[in-house]
C-alpha positions in Angstrom: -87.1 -42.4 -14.9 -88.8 -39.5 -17.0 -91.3 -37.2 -15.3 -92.9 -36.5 -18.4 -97.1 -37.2 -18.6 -99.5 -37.0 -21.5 -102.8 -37.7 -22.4 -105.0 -38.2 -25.3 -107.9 -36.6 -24.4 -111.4 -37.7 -27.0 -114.3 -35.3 -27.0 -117.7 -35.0 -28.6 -118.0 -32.1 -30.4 -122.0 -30.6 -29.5 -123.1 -29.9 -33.0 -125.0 -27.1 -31.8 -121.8 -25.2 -31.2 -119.5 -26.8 -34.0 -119.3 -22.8 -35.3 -117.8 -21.8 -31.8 -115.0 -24.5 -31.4 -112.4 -22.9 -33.9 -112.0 -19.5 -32.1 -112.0 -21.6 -28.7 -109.0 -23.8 -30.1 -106.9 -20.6 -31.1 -107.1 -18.6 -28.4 -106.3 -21.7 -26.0 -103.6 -22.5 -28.3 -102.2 -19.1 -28.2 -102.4 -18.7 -24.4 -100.9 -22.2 -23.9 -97.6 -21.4 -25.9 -97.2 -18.1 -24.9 -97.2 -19.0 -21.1 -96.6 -22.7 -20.6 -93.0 -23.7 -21.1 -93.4 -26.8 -19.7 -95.9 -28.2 -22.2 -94.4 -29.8 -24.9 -96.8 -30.5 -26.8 -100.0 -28.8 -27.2 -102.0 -30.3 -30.6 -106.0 -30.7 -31.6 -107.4 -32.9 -33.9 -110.9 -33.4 -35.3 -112.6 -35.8 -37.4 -113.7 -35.5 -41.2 -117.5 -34.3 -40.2 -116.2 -32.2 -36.3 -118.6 -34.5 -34.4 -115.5 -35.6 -32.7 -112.3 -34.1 -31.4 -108.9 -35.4 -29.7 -106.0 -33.2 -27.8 -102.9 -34.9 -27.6 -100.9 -32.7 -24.7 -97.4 -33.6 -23.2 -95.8 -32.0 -20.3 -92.1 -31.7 -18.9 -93.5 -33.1 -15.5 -96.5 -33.3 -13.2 -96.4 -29.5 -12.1 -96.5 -28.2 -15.5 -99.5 -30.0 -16.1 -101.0 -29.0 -12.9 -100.2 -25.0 -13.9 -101.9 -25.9 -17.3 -105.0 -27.4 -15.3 -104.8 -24.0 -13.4 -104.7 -21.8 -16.9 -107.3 -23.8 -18.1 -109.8 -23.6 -15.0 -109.2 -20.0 -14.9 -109.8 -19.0 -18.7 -111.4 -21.6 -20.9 -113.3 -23.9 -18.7 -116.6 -23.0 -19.0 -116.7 -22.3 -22.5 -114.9 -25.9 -23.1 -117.7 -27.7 -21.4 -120.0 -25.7 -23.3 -119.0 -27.0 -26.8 -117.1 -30.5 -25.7 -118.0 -33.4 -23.8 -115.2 -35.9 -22.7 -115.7 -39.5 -24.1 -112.2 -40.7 -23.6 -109.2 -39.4 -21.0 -105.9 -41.7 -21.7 -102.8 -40.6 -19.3 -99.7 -41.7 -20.1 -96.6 -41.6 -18.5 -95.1 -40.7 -14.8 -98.0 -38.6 -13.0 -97.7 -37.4 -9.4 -100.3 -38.3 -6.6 -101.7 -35.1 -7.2 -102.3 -35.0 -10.9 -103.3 -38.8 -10.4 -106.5 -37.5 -8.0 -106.6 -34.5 -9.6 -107.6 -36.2 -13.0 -109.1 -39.0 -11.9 -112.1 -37.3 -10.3 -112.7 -36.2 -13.9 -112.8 -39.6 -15.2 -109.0 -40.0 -16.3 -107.7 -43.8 -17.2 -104.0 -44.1 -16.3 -101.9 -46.8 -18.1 -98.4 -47.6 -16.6 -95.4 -48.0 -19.5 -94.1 -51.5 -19.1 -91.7 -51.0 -22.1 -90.4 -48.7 -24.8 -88.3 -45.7 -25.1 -88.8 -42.4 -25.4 -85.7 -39.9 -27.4 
């Protein structure tokens, strides 16, 4: 079985601090491929009017995405919480008991593949 987890990951943009969400994006997008090598994939999206936002991120296995948790805690926490606010948390995939507490006490769903493939 893969080890591989992802989430899609829906946020409200504060429209207070629409004007402060770009530079937050690029630098966390910069540090993320410059010292992760076990994310995968590492992409932003936001709506037509940036009221809302979604991160789709895929790791190699649970620990990578527990050393991205730790990156993130350490340099971009605060000032993510400042201009988001989680609406939706969807993980996919095979997550460790760790990552499964870890991200639940934020309010994660998990779904369990019961078909499909993967390349």
């Amino acid at each position: 079985m893969k080890q591989t987890v992802y989430w899609n990951l829906e946020l409200n943009i504060k429209p207070e601090k629409k004007e402060d969400l770009q530079s937050l994006v690029d630098e966390m997008v910069k540090q993320t491929e410059a010292n992760e090598p076990g994310t995968l994939i590492y992409e932003w999206q936001f709506d037509g009017d940036m009221s809302e936002c979604h991160i789709l991120e895929r790791f190699v296995d649970s620990d990578a995405l527990m050393a991205h948790l730790g990156n993130f805690q350490a340099h971009f926490a605060e000032r993510f919480f400042n201009i988001l606010e989680i609406k939706r948390w969807q993980v996919y995939g095979n997550p460790s008991d760790q990552v499964k507490e870890t991200l639940g006490s934020m309010g994660a769903q998990f779904f369990s593949q019961v078909g499909g493939f993967s390349r």
